[in-house]
TORVEXGU-475337 format. One record per atom (N, C-alpha, C, CB): atom name; x, z, y; residue in one letter. Coordinates in pm, whole numbers. Each point is the difference from the previous one (the first is absolute). Last residue first. Glycine has a CB too. Layout:
// TORVEXGU-475337
  atom      px      pz      py  rest
    CA       X       Z       Y     A
...
END
This chain:
// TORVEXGU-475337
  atom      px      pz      py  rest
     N    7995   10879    8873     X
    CA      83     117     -12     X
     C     -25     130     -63     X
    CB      52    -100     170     X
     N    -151    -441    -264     X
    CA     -49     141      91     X
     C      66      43     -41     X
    CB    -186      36      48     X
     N     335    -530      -3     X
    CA      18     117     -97     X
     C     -98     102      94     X
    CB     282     -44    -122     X
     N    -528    -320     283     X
    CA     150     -44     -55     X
     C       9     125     -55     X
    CB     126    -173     166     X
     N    -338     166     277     X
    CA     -27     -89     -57     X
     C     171     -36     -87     X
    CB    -246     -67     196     X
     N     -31     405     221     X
    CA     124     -41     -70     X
     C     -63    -116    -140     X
    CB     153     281      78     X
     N    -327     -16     422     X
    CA     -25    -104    -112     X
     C     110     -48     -61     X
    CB    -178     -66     104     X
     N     -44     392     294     X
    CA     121     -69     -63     X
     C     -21     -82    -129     X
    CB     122     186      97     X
     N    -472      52     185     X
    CA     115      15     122     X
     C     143     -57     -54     X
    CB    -120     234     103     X
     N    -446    -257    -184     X
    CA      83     -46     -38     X
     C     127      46     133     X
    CB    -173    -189    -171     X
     N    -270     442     202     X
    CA      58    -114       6     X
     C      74     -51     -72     X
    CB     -31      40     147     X
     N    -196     402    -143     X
    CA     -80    -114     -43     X
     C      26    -141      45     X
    CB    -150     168     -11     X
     N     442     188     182     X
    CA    -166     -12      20     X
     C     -62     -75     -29     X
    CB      12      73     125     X
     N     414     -96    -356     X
    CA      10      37     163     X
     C    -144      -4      22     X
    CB     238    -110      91     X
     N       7     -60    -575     X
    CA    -128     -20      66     X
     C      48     189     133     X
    CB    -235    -186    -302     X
     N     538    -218     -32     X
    CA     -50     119     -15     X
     C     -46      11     150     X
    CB     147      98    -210     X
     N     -66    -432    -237     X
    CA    -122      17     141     X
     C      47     132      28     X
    CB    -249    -135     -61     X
     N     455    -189    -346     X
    CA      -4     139      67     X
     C     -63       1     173     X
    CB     234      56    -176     X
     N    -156    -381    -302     X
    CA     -35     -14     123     X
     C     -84     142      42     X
    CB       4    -278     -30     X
     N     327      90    -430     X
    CA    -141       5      59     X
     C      15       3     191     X
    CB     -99     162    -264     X
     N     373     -36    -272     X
    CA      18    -108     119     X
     C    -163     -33      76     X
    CB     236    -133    -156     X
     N     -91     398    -252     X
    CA      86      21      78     X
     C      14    -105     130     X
    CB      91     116    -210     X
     N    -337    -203    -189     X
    CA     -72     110      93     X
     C      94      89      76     X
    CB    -185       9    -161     X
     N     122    -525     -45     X
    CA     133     107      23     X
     C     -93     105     107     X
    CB     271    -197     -14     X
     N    -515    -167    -132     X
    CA     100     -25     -62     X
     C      79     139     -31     X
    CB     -11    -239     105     X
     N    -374     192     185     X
    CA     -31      18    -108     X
     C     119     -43    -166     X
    CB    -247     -29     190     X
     N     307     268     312     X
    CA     -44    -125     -38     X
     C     -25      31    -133     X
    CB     118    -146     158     X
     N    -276     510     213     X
    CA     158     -17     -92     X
     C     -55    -131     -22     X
    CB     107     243    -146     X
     N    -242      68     558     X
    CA     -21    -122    -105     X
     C      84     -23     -92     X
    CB     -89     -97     145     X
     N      -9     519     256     X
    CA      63     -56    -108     X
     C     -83    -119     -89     X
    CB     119     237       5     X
     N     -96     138     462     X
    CA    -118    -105    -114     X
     C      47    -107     -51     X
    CB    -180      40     117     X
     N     328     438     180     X
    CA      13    -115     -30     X
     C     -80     -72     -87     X
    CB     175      67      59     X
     N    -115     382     144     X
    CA     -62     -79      83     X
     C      60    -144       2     X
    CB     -59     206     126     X
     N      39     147    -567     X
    CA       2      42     192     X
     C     -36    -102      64     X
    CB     185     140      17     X
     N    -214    -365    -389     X
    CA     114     145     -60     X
     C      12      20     154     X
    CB     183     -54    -268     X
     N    -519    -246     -43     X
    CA      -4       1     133     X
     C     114     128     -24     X
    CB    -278    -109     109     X
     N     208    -324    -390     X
    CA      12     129       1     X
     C       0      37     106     X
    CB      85       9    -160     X
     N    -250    -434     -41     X
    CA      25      98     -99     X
     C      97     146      -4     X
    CB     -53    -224     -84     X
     N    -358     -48     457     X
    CA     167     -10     -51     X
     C       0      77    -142     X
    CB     126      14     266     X
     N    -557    -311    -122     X
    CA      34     125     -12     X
     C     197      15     -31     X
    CB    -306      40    -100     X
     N     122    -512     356     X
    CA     -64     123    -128     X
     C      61     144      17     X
    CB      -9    -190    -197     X
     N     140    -206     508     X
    CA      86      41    -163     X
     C     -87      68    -131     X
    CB     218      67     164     X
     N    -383    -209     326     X
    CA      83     -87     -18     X
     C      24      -2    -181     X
    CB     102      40     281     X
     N    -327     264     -64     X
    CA    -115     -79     -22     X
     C     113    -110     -29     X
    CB    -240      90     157     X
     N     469     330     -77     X
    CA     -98     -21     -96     X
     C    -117    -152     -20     X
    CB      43     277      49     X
     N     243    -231     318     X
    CA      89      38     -93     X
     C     -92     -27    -150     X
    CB     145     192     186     X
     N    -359    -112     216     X
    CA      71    -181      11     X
     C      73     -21    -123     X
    CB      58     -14     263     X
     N    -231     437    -150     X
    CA     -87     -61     -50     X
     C      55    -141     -10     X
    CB    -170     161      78     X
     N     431     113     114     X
    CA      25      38    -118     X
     C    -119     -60     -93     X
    CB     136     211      93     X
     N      85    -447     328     X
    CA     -74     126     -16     X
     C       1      27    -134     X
    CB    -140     -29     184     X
     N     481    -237     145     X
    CA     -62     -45     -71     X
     C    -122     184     -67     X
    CB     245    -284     -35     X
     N     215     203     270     X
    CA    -161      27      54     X
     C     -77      20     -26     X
    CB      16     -63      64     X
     N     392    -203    -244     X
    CA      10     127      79     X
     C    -109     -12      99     X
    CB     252      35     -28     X
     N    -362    -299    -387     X
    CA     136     -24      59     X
     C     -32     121      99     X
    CB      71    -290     -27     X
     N    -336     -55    -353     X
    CA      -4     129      78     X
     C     148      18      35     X
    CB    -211     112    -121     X
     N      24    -494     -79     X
    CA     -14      -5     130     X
     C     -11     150      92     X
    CB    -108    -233     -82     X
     N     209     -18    -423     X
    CA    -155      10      10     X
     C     -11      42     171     X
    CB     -62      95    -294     X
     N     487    -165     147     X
    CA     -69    -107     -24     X
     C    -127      59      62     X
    CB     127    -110    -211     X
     N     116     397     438     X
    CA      81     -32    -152     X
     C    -145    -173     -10     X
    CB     119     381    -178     X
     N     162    -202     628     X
    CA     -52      70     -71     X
     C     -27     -94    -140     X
    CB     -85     153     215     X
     N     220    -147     356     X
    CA      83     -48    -150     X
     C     -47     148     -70     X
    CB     270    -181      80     X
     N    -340     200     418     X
    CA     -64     -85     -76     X
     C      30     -53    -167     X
    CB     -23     -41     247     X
     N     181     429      83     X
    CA      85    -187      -4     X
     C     -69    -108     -42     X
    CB     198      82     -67     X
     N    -132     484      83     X
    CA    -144     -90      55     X
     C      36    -141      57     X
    CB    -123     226      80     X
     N     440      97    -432     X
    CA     -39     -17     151     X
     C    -112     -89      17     X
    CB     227      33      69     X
     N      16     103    -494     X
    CA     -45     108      83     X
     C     -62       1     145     X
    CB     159      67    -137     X
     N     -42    -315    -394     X
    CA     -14     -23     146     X
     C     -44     103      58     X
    CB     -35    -204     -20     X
     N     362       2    -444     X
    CA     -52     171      48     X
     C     -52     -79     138     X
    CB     210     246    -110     X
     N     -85    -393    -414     X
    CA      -1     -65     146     X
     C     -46     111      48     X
    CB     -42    -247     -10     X
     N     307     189    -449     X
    CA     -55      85      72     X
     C     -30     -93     145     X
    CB     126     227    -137     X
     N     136    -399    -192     X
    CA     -70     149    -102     X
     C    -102      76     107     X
    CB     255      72    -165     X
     N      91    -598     145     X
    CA     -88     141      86     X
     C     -68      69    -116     X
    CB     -75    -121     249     X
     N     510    -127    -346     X
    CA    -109     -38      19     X
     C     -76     129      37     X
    CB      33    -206    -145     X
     N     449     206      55     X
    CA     -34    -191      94     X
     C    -146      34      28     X
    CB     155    -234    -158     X
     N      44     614     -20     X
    CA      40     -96     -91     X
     C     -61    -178      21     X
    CB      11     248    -160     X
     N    -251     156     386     X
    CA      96      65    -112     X
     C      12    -172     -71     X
    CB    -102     333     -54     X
     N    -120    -166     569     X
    CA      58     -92    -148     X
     C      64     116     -88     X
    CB      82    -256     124     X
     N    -423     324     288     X
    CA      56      46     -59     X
     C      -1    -104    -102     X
    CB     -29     220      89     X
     N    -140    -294     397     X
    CA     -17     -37     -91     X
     C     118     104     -96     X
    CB    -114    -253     111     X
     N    -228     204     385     X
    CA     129     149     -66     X
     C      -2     -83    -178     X
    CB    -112     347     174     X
     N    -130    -578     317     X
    CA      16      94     -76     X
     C      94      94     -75     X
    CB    -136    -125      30     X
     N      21     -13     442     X
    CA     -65    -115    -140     X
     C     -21      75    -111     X
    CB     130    -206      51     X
     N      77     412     368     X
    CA    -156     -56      59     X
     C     -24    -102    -155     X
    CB      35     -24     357     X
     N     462       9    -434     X
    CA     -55     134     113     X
     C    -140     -57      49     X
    CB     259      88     116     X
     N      13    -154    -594     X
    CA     -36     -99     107     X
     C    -142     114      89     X
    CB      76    -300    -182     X
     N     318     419    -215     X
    CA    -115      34      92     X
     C     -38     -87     102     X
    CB      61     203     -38     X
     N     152    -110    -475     X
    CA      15     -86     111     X
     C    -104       8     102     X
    CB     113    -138    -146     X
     N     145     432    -314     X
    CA    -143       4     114     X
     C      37    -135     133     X
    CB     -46     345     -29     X
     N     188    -173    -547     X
    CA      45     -45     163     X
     C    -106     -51      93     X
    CB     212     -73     -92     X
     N    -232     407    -302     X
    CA       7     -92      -4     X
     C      97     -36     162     X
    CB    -234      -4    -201     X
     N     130     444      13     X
    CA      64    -127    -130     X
     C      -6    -101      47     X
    CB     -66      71    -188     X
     N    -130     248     536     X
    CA     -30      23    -135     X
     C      30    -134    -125     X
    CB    -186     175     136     X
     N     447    -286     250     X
    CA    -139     103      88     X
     C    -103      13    -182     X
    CB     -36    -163     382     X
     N     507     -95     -23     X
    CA     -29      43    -149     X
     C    -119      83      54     X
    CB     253      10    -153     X
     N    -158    -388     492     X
    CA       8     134     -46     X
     C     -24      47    -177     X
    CB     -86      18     268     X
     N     114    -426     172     X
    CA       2      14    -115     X
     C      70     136     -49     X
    CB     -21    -248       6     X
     N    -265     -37     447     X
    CA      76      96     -77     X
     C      -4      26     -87     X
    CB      13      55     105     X
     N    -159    -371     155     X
    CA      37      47      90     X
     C     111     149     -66     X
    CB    -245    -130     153     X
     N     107    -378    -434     X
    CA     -44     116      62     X
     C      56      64      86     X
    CB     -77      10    -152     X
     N      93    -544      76     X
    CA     106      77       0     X
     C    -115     207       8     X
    CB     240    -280     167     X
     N    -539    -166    -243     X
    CA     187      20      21     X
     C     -10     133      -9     X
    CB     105    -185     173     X
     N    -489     -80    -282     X
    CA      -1      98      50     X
     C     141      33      97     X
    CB    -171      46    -203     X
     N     134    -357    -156     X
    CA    -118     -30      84     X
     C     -31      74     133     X
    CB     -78     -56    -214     X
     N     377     122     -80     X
    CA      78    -156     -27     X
     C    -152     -28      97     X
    CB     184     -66    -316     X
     N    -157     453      91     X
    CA     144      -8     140     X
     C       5    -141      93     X
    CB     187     139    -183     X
     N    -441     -48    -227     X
    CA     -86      95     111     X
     C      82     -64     133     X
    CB     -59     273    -157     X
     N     194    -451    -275     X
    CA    -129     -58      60     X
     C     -71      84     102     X
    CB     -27    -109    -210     X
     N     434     305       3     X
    CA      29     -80      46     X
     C    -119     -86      69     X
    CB     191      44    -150     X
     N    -294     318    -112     X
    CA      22      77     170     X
     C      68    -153      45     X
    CB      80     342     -23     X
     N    -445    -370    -350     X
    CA     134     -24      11     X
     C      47      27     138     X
    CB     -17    -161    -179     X
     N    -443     343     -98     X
    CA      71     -96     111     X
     C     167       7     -40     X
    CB    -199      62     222     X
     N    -116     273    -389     X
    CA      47    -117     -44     X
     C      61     -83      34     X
    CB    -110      36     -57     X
     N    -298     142     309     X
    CA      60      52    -117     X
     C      36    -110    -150     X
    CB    -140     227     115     X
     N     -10    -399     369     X
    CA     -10      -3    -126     X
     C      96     102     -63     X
    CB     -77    -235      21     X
     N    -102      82     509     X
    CA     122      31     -85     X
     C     -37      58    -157     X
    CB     127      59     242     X
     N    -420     -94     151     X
    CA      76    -158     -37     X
     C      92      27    -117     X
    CB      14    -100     255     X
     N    -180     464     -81     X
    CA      61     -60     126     X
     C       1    -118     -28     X
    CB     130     158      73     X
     N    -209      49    -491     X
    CA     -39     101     126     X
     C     124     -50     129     X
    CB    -100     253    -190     X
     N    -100    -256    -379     X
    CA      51    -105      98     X
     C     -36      50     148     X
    CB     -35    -201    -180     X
     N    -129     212    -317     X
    CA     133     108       3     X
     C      35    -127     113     X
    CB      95     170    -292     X
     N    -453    -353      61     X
    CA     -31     124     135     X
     C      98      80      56     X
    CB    -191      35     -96     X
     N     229    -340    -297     X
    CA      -4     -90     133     X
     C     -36      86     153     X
    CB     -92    -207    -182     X
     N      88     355    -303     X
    CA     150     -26      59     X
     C       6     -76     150     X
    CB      79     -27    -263     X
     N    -501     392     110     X
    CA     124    -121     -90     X
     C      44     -36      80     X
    CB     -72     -94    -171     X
     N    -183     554     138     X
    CA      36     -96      84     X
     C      89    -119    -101     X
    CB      -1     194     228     X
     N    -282     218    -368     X
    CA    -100    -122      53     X
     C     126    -103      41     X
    CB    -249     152     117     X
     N     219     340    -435     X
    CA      85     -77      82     X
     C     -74    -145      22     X
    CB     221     134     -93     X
     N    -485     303     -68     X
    CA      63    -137     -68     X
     C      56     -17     117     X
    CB    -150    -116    -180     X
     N     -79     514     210     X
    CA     123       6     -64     X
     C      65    -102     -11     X
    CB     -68     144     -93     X
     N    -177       9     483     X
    CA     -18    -106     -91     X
     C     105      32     -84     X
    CB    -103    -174     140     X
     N    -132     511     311     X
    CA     110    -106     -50     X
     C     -46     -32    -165     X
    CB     227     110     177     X
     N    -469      55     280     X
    CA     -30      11    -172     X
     C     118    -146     -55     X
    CB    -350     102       5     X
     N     281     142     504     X
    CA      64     -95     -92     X
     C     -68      46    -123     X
    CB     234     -42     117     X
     N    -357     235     394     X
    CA       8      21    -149     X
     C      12    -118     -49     X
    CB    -122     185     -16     X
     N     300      12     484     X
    CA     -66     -92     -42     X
     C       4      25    -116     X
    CB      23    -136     148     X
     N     218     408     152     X
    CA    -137      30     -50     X
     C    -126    -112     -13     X
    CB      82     217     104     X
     N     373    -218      28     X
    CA     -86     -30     136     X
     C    -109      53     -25     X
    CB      81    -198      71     X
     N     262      21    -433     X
    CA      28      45     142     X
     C    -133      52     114     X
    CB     208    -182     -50     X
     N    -335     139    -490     X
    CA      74     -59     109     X
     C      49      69     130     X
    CB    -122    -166     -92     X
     N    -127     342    -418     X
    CA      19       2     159     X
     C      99     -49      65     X
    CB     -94     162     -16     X
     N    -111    -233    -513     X
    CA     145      84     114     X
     C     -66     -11     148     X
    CB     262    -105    -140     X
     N    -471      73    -436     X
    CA     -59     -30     178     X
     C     141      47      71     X
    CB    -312      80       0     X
     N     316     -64    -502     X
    CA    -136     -48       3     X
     C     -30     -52     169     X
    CB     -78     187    -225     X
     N     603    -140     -22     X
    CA    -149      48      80     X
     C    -104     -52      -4     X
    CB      99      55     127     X
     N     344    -187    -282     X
    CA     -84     -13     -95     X
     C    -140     133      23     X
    CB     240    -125    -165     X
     N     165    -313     346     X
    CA     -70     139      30     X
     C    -144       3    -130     X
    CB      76      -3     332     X
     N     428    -247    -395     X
    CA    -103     -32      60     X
     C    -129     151       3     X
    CB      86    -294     -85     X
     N     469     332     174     X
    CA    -114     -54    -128     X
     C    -153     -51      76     X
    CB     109     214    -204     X
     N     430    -281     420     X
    CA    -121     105       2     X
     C    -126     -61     -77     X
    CB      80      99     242     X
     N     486     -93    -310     X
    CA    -125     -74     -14     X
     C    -115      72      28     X
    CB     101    -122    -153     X
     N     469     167     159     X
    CA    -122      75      30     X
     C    -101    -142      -9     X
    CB     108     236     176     X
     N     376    -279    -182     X
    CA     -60      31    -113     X
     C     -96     107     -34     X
    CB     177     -96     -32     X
     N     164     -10     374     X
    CA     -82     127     -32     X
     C     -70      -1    -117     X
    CB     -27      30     213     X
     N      32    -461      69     X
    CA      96      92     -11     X
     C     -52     126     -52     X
    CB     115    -110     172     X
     N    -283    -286    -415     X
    CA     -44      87     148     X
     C     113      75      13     X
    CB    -258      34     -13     X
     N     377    -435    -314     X
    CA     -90     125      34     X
     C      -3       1      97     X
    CB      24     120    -128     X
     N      75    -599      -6     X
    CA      75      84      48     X
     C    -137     152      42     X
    CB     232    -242      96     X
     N    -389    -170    -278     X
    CA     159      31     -83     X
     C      77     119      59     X
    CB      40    -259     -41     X
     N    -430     -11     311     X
    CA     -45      83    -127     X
     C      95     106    -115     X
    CB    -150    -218      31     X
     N     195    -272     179     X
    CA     -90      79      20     X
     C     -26      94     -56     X
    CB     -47    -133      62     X
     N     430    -153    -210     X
    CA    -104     -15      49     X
     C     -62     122      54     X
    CB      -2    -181    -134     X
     N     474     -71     181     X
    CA     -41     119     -13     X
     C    -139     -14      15     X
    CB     199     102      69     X
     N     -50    -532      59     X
    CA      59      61     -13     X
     C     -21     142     -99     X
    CB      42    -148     202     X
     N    -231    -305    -100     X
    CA     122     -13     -33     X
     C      81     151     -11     X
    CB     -27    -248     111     X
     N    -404     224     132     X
    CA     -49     -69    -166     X
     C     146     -19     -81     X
    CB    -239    -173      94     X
     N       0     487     299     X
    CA     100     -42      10     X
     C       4     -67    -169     X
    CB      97     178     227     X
     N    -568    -107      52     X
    CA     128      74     -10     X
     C      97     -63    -107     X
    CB    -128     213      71     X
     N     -88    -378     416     X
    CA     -56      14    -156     X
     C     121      69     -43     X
    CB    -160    -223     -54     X
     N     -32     232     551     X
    CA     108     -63     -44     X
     C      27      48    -194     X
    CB     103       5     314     X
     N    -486    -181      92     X
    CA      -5     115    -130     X
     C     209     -55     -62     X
    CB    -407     -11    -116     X
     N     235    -255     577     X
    CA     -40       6    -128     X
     C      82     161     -47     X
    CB     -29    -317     -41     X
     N     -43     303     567     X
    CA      98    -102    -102     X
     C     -30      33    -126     X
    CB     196     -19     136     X
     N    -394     241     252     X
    CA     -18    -142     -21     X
     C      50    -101    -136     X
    CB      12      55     249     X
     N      39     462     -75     X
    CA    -141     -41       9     X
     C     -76    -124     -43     X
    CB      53     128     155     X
     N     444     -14     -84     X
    CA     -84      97     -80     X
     C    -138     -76     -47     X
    CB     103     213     141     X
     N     156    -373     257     X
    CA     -15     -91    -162     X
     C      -7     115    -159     X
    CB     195    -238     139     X
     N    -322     357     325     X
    CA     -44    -138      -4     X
     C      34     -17    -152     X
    CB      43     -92     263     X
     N     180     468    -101     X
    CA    -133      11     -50     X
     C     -82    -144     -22     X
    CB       6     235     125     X
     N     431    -271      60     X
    CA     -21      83    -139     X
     C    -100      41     -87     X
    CB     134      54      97     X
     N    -109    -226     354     X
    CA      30    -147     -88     X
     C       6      82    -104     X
    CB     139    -197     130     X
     N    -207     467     214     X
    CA    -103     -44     -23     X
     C       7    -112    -118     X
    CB     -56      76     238     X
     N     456     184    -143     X
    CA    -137     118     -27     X
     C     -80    -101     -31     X
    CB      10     210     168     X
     N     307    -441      94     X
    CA      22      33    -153     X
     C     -54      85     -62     X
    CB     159     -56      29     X
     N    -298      -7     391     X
    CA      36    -134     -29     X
     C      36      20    -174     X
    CB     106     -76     284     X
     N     -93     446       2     X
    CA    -105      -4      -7     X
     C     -21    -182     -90     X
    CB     -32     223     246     X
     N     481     -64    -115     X
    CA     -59      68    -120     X
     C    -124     -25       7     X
    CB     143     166     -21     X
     N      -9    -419     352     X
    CA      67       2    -153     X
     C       8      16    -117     X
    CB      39      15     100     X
     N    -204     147     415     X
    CA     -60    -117    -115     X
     C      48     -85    -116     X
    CB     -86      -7     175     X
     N     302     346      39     X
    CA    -111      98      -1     X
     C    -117    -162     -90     X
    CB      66     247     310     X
     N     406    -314    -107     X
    CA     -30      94    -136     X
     C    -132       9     -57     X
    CB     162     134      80     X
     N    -152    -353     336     X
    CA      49     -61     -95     X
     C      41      64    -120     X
    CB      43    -122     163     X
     N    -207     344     230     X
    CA     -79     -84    -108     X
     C      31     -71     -54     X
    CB    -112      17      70     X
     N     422     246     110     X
    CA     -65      85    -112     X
     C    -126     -85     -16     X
    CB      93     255      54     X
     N     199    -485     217     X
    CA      77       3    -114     X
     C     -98      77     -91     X
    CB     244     -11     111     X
     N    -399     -54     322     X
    CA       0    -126     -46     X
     C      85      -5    -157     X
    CB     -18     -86     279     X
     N       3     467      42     X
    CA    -115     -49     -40     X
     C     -15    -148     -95     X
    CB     -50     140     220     X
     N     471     -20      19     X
    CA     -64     147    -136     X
     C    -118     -30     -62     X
    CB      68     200     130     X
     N      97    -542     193     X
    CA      53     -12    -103     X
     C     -17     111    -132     X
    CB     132    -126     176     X
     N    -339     186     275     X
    CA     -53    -159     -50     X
     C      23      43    -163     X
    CB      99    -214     229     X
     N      83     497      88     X
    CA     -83      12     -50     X
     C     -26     -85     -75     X
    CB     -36     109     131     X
     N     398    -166      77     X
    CA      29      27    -122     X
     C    -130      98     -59     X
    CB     277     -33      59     X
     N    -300    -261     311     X
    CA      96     -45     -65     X
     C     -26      33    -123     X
    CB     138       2     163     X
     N    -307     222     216     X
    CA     -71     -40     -80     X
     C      23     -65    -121     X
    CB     -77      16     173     X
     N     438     186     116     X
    CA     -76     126    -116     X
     C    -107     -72     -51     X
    CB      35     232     124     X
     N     178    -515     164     X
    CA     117      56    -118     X
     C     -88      83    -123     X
    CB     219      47     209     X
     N    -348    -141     232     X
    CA     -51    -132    -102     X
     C      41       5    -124     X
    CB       6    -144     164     X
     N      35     470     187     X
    CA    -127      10     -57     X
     C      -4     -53    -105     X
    CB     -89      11     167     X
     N     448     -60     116     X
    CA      29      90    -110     X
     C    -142      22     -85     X
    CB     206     122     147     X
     N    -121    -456     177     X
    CA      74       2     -87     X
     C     -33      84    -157     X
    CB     132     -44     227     X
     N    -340     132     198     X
    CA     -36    -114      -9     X
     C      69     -17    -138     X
    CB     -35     -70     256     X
     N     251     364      34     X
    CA    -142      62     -62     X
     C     -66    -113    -131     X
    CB     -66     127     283     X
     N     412    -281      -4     X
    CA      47      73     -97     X
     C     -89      61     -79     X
    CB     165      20     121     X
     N    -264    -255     228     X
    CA     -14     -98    -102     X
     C     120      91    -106     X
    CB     -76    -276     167     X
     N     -47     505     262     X
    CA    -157      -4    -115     X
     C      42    -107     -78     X
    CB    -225      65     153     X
     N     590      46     101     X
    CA     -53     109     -72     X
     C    -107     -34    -100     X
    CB      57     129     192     X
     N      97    -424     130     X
    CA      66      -3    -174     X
     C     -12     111     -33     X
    CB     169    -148      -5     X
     N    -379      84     410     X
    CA     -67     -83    -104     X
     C     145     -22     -92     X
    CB    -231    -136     160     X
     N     321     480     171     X
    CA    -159      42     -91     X
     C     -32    -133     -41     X
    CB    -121     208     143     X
     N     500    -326     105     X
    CA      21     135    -117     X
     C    -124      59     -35     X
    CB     215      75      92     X
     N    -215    -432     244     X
    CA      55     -23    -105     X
     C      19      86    -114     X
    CB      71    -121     147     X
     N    -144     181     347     X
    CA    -135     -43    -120     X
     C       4       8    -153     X
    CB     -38    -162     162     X
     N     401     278     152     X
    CA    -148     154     -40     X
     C     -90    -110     -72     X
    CB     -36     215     264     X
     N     368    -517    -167     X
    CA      81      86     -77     X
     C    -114      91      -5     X
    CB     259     -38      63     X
     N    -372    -225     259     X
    CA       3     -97    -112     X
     C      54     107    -134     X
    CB      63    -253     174     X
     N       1     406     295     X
    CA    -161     -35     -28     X
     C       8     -56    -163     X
    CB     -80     -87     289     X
     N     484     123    -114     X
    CA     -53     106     -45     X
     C    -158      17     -17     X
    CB     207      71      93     X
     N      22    -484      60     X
    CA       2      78    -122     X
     C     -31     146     -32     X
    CB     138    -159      -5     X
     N    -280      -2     409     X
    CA      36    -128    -123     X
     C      -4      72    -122     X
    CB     168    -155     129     X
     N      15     381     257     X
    CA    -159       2      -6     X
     C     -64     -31    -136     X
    CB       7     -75     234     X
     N     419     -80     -84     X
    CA      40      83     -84     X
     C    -167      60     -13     X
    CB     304      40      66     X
     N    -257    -397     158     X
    CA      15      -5    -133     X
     C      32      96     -73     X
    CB      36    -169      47     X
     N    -103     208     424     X
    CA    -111     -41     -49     X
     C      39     -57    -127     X
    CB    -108     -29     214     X
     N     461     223       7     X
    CA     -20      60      14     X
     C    -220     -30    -148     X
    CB     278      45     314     X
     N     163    -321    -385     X
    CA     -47      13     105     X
     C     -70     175      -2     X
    CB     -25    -305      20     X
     N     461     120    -273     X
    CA    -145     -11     -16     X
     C     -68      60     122     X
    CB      21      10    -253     X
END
């Protein structure tokens, strides 16, 4: 090799080695955006999933007919309060509400059967006609006698023996009872809805039905708000 090719190449060789440096650089960037992309691109794909199934849950809360209570099976009503506790109807002249609101509770029991109903869902119900609309709950727990099925952000249903005894809502989901009170809801909203309750006991406000005074619709009241609402055996 000549004297001027060897020039040549070695000219060609110093160039040469800093541009596969930078397409190594080059490489490796693409690698790390690579597997940015893919981190990002997987936790919103989780991330809208659950938001996707959160929102279709509440949708068909909110949407899908009153699920009636259960006509083939165990009726309504047949199975005690756990505890075989019943809270009587109040027999005060005036109580003081949560918040230092004054109630003048009612001795007569007001609610009938069509009002015992809280999310759509019908004290009574058949947990199969719940499942069957609702699916699968997120969790099934024993929980005072009964069995507790918990559909997470919806609600909290307690069976005894296929059929609900209890609907429980605690979260600001919109799903509330026929007449349209639901978590927030005010304690005047409460009253102008139901009348006078037939018991206010600390910072709850009690309805019993007029069938079974072991069964009614429990308000219990957070600064003159509604902060839960059970519906079905009181406790």
């Amino acid at each position: 090799m000549s004297r001027n090719e060897d020039k040549i190449a070695d000219y060609y060789c110093i160039r040469r080695l800093p541009l596969e440096d930078i397409k190594l650089k080059e490489d490796s960037l693409m690698s790390k955006k690579t597997i940015l992309a893919v981190v990002v691109a997987l936790f919103l794909g989780i991330g809208g999933t659950v938001a996707y199934f959160y929102i279709h849950s509440l949708y068909v809360a909110n949407t899908a007919p009153i699920v009636p209570p259960a006509t083939t099976q165990q009726p309504a009503g047949t199975v005690p309060p756990a505890g075989n506790t019943t809270i009587p109807a109040a027999t005060q002249t005036q109580v003081a509400a949560a918040g230092g609101v004054q109630i003048q509770p009612s001795a007569a029991a007001t609610l009938t059967d069509d009002q015992l109903v809280l999310g759509q869902i019908s004290y009574g119900a058949s947990i199969d006609a719940v499942r069957q609309r609702h699916g699968e709950p997120n969790e099934i727990d024993r929980d005072d006698g009964m069995m507790k099925y918990e559909y997470k952000n919806v609600f909290d249903l307690y069976v005894a023996n296929g059929i609900v005894q209890r609907i429980k809502v605690d979260d600001l989901n919109a799903l509330g009872t026929p007449k349209g009170i639901k978590v927030g809801s005010s304690v005047d909203d409460v009253v102008a809805a139901y009348g006078q309750p037939n018991a206010v006991v600390g910072d709850h406000i009690i309805y019993h039905s007029a069938n079974n005074p072991s069964v009614g619709l429990n308000f219990e009241i957070e600064s003159n708000h509604v902060e839960k609402i059970v519906c079905g055996m009181l406790q």
